[in-house]
C-alpha positions in Angstrom: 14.8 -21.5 -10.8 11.9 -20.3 -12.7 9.5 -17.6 -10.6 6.4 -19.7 -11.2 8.5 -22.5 -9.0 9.9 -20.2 -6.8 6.5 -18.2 -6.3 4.9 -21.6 -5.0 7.4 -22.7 -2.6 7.1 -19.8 -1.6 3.4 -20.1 -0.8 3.6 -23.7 0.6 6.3 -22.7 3.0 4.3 -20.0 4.6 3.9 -20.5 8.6 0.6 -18.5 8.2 -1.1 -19.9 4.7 -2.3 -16.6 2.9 -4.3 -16.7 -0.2 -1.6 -16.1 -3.3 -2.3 -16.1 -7.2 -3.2 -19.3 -8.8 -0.4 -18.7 -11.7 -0.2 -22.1 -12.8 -4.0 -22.0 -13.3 -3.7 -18.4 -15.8 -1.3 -19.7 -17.4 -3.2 -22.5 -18.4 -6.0 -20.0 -19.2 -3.5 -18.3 -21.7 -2.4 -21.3 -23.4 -6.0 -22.1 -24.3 -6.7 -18.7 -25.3 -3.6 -19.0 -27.1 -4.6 -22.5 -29.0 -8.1 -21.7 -29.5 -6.9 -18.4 -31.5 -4.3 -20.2 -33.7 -7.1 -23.2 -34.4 -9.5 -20.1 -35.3 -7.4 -17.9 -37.1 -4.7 -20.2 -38.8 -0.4 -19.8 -37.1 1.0 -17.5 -39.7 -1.7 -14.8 -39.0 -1.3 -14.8 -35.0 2.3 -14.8 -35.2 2.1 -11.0 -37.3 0.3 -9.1 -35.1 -3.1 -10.4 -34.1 -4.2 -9.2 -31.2 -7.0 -11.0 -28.9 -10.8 -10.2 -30.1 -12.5 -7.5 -28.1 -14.6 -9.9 -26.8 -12.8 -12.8 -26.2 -14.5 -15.5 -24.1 -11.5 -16.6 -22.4 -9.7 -13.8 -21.7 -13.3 -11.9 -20.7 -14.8 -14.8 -19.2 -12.2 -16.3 -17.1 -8.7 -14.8 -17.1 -9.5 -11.5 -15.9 -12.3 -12.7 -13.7 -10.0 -14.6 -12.1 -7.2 -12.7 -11.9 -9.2 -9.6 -10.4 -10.3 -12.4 -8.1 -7.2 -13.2 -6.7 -6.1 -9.7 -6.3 -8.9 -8.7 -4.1 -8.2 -12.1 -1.8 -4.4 -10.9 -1.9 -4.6 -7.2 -0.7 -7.6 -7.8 1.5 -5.7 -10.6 3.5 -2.2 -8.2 3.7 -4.2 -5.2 4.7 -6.4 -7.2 7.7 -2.8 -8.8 8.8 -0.8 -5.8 8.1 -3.4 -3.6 10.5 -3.6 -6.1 13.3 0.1 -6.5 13.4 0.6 -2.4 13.6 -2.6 -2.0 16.2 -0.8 -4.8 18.5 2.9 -2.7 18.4 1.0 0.9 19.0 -0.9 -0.3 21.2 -0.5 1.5 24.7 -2.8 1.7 28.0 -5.3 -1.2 28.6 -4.9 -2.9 25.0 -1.2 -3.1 26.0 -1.7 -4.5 29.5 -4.1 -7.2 28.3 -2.1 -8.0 25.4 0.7 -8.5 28.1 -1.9 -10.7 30.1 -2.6 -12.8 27.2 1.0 -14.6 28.3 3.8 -13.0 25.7 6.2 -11.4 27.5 7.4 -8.2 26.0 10.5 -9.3 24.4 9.3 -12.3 22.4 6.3 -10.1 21.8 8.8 -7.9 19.8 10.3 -10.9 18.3 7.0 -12.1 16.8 6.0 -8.6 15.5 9.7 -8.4 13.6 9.3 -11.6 12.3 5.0 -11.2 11.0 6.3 -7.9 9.6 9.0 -9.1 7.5 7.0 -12.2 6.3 4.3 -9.4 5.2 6.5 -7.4 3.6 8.1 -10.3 1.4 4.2 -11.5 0.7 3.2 -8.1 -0.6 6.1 -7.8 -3.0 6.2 -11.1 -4.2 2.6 -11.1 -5.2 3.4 -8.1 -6.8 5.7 -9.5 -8.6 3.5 -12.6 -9.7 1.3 -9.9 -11.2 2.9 -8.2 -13.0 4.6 -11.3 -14.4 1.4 -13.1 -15.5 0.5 -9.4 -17.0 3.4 -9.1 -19.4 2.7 -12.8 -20.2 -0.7 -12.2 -21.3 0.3 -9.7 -23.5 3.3 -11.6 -25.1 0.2 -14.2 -25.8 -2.0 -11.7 -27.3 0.5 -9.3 -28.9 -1.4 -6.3 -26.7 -1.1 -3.7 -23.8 -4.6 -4.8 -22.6 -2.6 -6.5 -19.5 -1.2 -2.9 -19.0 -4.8 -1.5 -18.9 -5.9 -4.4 -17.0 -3.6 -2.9 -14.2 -4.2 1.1 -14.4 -8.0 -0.9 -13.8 -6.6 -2.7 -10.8 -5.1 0.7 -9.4 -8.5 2.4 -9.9 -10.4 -0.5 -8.1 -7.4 0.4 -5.4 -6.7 -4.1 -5.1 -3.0 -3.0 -6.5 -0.8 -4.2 -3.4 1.8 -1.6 -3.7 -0.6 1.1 -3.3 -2.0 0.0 0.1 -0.9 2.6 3.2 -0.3 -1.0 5.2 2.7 -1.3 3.1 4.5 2.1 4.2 3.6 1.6 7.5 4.9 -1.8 7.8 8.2 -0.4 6.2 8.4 3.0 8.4 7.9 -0.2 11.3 10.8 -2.6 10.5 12.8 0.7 10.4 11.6 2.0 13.6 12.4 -1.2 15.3 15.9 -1.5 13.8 16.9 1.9 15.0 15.4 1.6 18.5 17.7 -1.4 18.8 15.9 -3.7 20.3 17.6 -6.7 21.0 17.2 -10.1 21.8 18.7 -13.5 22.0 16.4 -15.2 19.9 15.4 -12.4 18.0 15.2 -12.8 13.8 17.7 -10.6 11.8 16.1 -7.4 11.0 14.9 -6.7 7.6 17.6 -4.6 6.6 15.6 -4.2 3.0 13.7 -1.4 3.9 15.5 1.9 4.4 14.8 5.8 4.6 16.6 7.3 1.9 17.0 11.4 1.4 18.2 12.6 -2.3 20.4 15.5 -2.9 17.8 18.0 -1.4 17.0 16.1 1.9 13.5 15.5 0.4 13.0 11.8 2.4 11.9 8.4 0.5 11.0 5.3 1.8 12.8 2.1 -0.4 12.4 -1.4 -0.2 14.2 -4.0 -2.8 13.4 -7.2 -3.2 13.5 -10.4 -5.4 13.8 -10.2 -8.7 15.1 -6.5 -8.5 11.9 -5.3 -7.7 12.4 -1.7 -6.0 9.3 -0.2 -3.8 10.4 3.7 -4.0 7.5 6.0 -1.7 8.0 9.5 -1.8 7.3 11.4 1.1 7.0 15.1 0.0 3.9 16.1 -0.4 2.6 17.4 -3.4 0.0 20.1 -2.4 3.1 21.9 0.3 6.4 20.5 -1.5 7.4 19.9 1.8 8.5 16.6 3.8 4.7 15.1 4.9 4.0 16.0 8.3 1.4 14.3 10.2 1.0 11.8 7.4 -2.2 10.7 6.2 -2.7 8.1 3.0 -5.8 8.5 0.8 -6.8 5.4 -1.0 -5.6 6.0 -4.2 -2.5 5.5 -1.7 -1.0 9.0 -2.0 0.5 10.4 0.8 0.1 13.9 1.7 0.3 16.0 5.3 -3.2 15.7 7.4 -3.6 19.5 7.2 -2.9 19.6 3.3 -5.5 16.7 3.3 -8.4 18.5 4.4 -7.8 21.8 2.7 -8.1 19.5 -0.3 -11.4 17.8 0.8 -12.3 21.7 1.8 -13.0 20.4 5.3 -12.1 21.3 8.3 -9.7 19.8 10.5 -12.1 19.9 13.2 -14.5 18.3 11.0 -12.0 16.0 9.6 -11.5 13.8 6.5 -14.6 12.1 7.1 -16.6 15.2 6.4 -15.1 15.2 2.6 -17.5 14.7 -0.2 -18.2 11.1 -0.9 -16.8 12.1 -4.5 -14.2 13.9 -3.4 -11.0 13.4 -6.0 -7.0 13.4 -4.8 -5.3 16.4 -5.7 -2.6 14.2 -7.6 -4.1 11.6 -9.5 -7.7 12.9 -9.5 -9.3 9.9 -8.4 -12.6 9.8 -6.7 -13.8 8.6 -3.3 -10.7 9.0 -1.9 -11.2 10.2 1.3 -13.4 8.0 3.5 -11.1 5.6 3.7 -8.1 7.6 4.4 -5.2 6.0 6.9 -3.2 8.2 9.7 0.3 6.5 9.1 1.6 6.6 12.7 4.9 4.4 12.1 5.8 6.8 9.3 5.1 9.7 11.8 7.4 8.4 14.2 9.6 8.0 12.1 10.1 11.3 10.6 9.7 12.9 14.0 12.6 11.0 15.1 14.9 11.3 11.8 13.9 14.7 10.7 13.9 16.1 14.2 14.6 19.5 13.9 12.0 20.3 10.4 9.6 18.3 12.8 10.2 20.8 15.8 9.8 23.7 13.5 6.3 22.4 11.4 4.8 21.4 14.3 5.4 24.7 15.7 4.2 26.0 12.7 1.2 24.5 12.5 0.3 24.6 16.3 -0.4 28.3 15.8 -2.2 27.5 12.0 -4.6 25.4 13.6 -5.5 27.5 16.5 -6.3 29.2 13.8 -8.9 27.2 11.8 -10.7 25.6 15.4 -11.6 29.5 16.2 -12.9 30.5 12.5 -14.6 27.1 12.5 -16.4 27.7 15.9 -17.1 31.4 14.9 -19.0 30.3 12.1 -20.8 27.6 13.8 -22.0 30.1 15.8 -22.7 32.8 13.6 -24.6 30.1 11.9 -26.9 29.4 15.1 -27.2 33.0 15.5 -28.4 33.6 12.4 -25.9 36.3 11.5 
């Protein structure tokens, strides 16, 4: 079965209807692009190696347009769902209690959450598949890498699915349900696709596979302390580095906290910009590691107990020299 087919029964048979990529519809875009540059430019010439004008009224005017579009509908709607699902399985005091009173009982409560987790999990990949499907299609068409740069564009404007923190968390969740064994009568399978993984060093990564070979990879050293990410935190550029790593990057203080950074403030990795406002504490992830990497976990926390005892008492002696005056 074609993808195109199997990407829209896929969309039709969703129990929750989620906005997906209107392929059929780009394609179509393409093909007329396609025509209206043979028509313009005679066969022989656009089988060598034209390449689409820099200013191409289709492409410019409607297939990226659209496509960008799309995207934004696609990662907005996983990253609402993806957030509500994780808020209603952290949940703890009051939220949990009134959650409980809104009449699920905790088991089928658990059984809903497995099941909404794996559908998102299988949305956000086969999107991403879609795109970058439609992507090398566009530049088969055009005989270019513009779809390439069309994507690095897409990773800037941070609407690239794979890049959203929602995704690792929901990932670090399906794990941390598996291995707390919950069980249940009517419970779904659980989705065995998503697994912690540690290479020859014991340096973890997070791996998903699915359809069409497809292989979600997220490493989870972090790049500032070369160390195993403790007390995750995912900028929006969708790196992943350790909270206190974070903020000596932002040069903020952990009192202050990542909100403090500079509205311009660039990742230490990629060097993109603005990246800290919006950045995500990934608690799945961070209960995860605790509970897998328990003894590294004992030994940074300890660690970084007495390092941040630290930085609140030369952040308070400032303030206060500051008042002072001195």
């Amino acid at each position: 079965m074609k993808f195109c087919k199997k990407y829209q029964e896929y969309m039709q048979g969703q129990e929750k209807k989620l906005p997906g990529l209107g392929i059929k519809n780009l394609k179509k875009i393409l093909k007329k692009c396609r025509s209206d540059l043979q028509c313009h430019n005679g066969i022989d010439r656009v089988l060598g190696n034209q390449t689409c004008p820099d200013h191409c009224t289709v492409c410019d005017g409607t297939f990226f347009p659209s496509l960008l579009k799309e995207m934004s509908e696609v990662v907005g709607s996983f990253n609402k769902h993806a957030q509500r699902l994780l808020e209603q399985h952290l949940a703890s005091g009051f939220n949990k209690c009134f959650m409980w009173f809104r009449g699920k009982q905790r088991k089928n409560q658990y059984v809903t959450l497995i099941q909404e987790g794996k559908e998102l999990v299988t949305y956000a990949l086969i999107n991403a598949i879609a795109i970058r499907k439609i992507l090398k299609k566009y530049d088969k068409v055009h005989y270019s890498k513009q779809g390439q740069a069309f994507k690095t564009q897409a990773q800037s404007m941070r609407i690239e699915i794979l890049q959203s923190p929602w995704l690792s968390e929901l990932m670090a969740f399906h794990i941390n349900l598996r291995e707390s064994k919950i069980k249940s009568r009517d419970a779904p399978g659980f989705f065995e696709a998503c697994k912690l993984t540690f290479n020859d060093d014991g340096k973890p990564s997070l791996t998903c596979e699915l359809f069409d070979s497809v292989k979600v990879d997220i490493d989870l050293t972090c790049s500032i302390c070369l160390d195993t990410v403790f007390d995750p935190y995912s900028l929006t550029c969708g790196h992943i580095f350790c909270y206190m790593c974070a903020c000596s990057s932002a040069s903020v203080s952990i009192v202050d906290k990542l909100k403090a950074a500079e509205p311009k403030g660039k990742c230490p990795l990629c060097r993109e910009a603005g990246v800290y406002e919006g950045a995500v504490p990934l608690e799945e992830l961070r209960i995860l590691l605790r509970r897998r990497c328990s003894e590294y976990w004992e030994e940074r926390r300890q660690a970084e107990r007495v390092e941040r005892m630290r930085l609140i008492k030369q952040h308070w002696d400032n303030q206060t020299k500051a008042i002072m005056g001195v």
